[in-house]
C-alpha positions in Angstrom: 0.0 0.0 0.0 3.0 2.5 1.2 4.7 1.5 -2.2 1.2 2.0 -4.1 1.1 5.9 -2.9 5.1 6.5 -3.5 4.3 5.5 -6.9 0.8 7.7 -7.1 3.0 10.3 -5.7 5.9 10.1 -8.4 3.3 10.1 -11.3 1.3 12.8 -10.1 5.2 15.4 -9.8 6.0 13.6 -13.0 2.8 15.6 -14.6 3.2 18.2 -12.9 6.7 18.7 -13.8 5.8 18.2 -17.7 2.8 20.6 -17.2 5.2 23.5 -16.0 7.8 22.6 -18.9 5.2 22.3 -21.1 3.7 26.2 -19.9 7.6 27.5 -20.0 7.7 26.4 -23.5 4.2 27.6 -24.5 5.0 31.1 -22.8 8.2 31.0 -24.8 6.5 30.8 -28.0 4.1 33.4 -27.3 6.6 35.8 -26.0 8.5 35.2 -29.4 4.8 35.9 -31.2 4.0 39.0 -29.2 7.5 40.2 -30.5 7.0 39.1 -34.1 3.6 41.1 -33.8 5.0 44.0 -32.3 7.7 44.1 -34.9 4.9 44.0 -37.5 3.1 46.6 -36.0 6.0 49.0 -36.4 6.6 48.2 -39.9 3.4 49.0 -40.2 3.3 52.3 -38.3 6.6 53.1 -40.6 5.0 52.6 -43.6 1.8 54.5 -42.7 4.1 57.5 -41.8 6.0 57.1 -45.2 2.9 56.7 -47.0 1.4 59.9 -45.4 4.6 62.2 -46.6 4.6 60.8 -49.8 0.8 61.7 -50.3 1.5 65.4 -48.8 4.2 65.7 -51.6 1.3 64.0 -54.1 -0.7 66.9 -52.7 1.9 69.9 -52.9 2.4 68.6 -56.6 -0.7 68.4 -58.0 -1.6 72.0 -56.6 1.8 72.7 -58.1 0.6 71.7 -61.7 -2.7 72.9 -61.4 -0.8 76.4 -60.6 0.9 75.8 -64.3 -1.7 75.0 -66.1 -3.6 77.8 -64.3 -1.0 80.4 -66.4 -1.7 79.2 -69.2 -4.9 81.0 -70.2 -2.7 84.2 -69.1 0.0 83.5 -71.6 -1.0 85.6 -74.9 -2.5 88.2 -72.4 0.7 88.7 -70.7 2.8 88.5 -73.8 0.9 91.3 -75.5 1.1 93.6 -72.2 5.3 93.1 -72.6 4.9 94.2 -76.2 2.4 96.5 -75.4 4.1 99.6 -76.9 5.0 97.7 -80.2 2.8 100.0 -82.6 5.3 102.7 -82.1 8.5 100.9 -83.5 9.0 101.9 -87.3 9.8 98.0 -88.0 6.4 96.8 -89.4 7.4 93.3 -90.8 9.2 92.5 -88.2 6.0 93.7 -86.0 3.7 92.2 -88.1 5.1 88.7 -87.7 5.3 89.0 -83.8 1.6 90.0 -84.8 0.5 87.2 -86.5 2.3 84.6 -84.2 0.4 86.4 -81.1 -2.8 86.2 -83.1 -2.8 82.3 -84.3 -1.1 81.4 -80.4 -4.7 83.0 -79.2 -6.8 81.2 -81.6 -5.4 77.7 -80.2 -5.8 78.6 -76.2 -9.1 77.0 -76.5 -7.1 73.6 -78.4 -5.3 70.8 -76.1 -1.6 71.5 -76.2 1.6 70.4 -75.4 3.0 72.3 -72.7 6.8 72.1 -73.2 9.8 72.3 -70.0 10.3 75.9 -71.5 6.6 76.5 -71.6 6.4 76.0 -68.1 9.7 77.8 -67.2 9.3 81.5 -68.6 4.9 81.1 -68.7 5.3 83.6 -65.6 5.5 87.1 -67.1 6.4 88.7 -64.1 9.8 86.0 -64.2 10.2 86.8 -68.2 10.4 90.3 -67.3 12.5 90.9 -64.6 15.0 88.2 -66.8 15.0 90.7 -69.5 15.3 93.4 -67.3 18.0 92.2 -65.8 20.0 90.6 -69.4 19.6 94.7 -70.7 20.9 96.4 -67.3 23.6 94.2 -66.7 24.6 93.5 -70.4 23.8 96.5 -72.6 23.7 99.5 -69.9 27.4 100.6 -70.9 27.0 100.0 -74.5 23.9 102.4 -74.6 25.8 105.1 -72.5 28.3 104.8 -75.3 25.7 105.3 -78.9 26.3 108.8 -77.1 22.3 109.8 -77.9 19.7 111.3 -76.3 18.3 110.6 -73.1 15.0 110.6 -74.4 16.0 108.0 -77.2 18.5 105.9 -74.6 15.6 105.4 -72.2 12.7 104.6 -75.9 15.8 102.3 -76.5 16.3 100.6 -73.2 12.3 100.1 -72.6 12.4 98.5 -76.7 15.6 95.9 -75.7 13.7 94.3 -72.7 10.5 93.7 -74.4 12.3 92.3 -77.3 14.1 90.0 -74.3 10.7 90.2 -72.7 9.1 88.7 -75.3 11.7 86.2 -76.8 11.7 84.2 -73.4 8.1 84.2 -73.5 7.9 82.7 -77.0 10.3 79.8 -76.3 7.2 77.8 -75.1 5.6 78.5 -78.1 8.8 77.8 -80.4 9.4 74.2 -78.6 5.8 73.0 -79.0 6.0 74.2 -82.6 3.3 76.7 -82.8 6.0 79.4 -85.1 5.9 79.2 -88.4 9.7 79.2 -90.1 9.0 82.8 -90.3 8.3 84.1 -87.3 10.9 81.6 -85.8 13.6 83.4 -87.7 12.1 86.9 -86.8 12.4 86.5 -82.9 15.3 83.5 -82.5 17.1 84.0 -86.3 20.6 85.7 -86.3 20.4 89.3 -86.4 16.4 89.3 -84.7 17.3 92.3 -81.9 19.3 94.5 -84.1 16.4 94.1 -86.8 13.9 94.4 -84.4 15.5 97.7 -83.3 16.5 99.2 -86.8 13.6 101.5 -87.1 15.1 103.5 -84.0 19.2 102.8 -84.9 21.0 104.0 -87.6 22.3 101.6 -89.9 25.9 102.2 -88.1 24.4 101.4 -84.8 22.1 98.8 -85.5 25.6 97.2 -86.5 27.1 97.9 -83.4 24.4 96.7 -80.9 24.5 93.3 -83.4 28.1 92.7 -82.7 27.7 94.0 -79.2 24.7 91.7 -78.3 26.7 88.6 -80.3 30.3 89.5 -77.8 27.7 88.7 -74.7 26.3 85.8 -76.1 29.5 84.7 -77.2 31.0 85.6 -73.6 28.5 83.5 -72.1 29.2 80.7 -73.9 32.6 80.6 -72.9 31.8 81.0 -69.6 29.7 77.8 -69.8 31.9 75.9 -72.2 34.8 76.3 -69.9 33.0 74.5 -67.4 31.9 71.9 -69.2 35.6 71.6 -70.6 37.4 71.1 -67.3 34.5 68.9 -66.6 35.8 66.7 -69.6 39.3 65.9 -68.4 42.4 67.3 -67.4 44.6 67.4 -69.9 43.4 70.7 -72.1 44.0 73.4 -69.3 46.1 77.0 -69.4 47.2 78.1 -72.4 45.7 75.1 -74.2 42.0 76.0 -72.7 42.5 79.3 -73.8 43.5 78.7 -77.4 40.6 75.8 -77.5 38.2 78.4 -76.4 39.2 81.1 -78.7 39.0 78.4 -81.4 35.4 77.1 -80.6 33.7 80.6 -80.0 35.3 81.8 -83.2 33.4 78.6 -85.0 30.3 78.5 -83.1 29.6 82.9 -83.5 30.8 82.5 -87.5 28.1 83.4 -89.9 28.5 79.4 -90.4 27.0 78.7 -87.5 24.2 81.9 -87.9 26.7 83.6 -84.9 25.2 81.4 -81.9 21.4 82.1 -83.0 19.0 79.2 -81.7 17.5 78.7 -85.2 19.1 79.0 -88.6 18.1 82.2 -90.9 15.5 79.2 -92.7 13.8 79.5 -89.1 14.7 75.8 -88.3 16.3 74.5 -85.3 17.5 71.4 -86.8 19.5 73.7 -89.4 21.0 75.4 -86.6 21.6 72.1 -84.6 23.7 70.7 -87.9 25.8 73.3 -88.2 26.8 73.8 -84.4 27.8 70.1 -85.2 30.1 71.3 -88.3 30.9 74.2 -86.4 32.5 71.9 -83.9 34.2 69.6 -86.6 35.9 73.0 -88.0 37.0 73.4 -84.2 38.7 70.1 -84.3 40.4 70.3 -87.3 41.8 73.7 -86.8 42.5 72.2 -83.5 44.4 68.6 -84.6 48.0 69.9 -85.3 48.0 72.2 -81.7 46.7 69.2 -79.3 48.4 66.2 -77.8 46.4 63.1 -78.5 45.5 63.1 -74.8 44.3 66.8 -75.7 41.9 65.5 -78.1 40.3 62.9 -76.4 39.5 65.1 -74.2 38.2 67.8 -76.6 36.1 64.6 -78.2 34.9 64.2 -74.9 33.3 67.2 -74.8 31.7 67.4 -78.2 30.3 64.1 -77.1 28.3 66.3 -74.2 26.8 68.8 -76.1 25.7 66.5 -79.0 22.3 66.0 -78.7 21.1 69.4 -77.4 20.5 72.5 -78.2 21.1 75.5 -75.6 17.4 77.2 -75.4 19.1 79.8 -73.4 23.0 80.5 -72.3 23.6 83.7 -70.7 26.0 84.8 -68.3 24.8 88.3 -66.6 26.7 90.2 -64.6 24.4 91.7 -61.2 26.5 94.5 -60.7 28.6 93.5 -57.9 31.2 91.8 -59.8 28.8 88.6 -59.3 28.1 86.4 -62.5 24.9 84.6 -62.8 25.0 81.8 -65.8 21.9 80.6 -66.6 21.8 77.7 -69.0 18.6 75.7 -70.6 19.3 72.9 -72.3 16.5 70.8 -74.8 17.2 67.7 -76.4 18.1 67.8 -80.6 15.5 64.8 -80.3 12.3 65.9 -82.3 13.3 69.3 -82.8 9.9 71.2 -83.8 11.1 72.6 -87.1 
């Protein structure tokens, strides 16, 4: 009997003792879930904070394109308050293409368009003018005080140059989507398009100068920008060698060639222009071949390479009157070029 109840004993702390491993391990595992879960819920918590940011910056976008599109049914208003004093000029082709490119841009507002990257850029005319006030003051102000004319016709003269710029900028959208005729293209971007906008209030002496003036800033800016991209390239062309490639390439790409620098050709069509800033940099190389070290080259090939395929929609360098240059460059693919 004694050794029936040591053994009832024995069993019954044999149970228990697998019922409290058994608990351990079932507390284990539920401790390991309650940690899985709680991992989960913080991956989840993450996720719901990233997805929240990213739909504020879904938010802030779409009121940001709904702003652009908002400016487009400003655009032809805006343009013809820049040129709002363009009756007076004694230029009337030149006016009456401006005229007639203002005129069929209205009659499509109402028509889906393509809004281009330049579209969007200068559709503020607020931006557009300030730009061109700024491109006359610190680019032309010295030239002007040197025509030695009136006050009177300085100041007519001044107001005329930034809503040429005024308008030009404006009209890039409307050039890139390919709403210009080859005409009117030519008359605002061609070689030549200030001084001839201007000739009605220049003699024939200064409408010459201001053109070779306004191509020496262009021209300027481009080496400004080129030199950049030059030392970007490679090492080897630097110093002396820089400077004789530079005078080189702005010599080739402001020839008549090359339309001096002007974003179309004088047919109106950016593709002519981009094919001959290509042969304008072929001309480059060869004149180049006999002064460079192979090394040199390469690295002249190099950059070639990085402009081919765009076109420079705008490339200025303007100085803000504290010694302070501001480049601004605005690069479009040669892709599907409108004209």
């Amino acid at each position: 009997m004694k050794a029936a109840v040591i053994v009832m004993i024995s069993v019954i702390f044999g149970g228990l003792t697998y019922a409290t491993i058994s608990l351990q391990s079932a507390t284990s595992r539920l401790e390991e879930q309650l940690q899985t879960a709680m991992s989960y819920q913080q991956q989840l918590q993450e996720q719901t904070e990233t997805n929240t940011r990213q739909r504020l910056e879904f938010e802030s976008r779409i009121e940001e394109l709904e702003a652009d599109l908002l400016e487009a049914s400003s655009r032809v208003s805006s343009l013809g308050a820049a040129l709002v004093d363009a009756e007076s000029r004694e230029n009337p082709e030149y006016e009456a293409l401006l005229e007639q490119a203002r005129r069929e841009i209205a009659a499509e507002m109402g028509q889906p368009r393509q809004r281009t990257a330049a579209g969007r850029m200068f559709g503020d005319a607020n931006r557009t003018r300030r730009m061109a006030e700024d491109r006359v003051a610190g680019q032309f102000d010295d030239f002007l005080e040197d025509l030695g004319i009136g006050s009177s016709q300085t100041d007519n003269l001044y107001a005329a140059m930034v809503d040429f710029n005024d308008g030009r900028y404006q009209m890039l959208g409307e050039l890139m989507a390919g709403n210009l005729t080859a005409d009117q293209a030519a008359a605002i971007f061609g070689p030549g398009a200030l001084a001839e906008n201007l000739a009605g209030m220049l003699t024939p002496e200064q409408a010459a100068a201001l053109e070779a003036h306004n191509i020496g800033v262009n021209r300027e800016a481009a080496r400004t920008v080129y030199s950049g991209v030059m030392e970007n390239s490679g090492n080897a062309i630097a110093g002396e060698a820089q400077d004789l490639v530079m005078d080189v390439l702005m010599d080739e790409l402001f020839s008549a060639q090359n339309n001096y620098g002007a974003l179309v050709a004088a047919d109106g069509s950016m593709t002519s222009a981009y094919n001959d800033k290509l042969a304008a940099f072929e001309r480059a190389r060869d004149r180049l071949e006999n002064d460079l070290s192979a090394d040199q080259l390469m690295q002249f090939d190099s950059f070639v390479e990085h402009e081919t395929g765009s076109v420079d929609l705008v490339l200025e360098a303007n100085d803000d009157g504290e010694g302070n240059v501001q480049v601004m460059n605005m690069k479009a693919s040669a892709e599907n070029l409108p004209n």
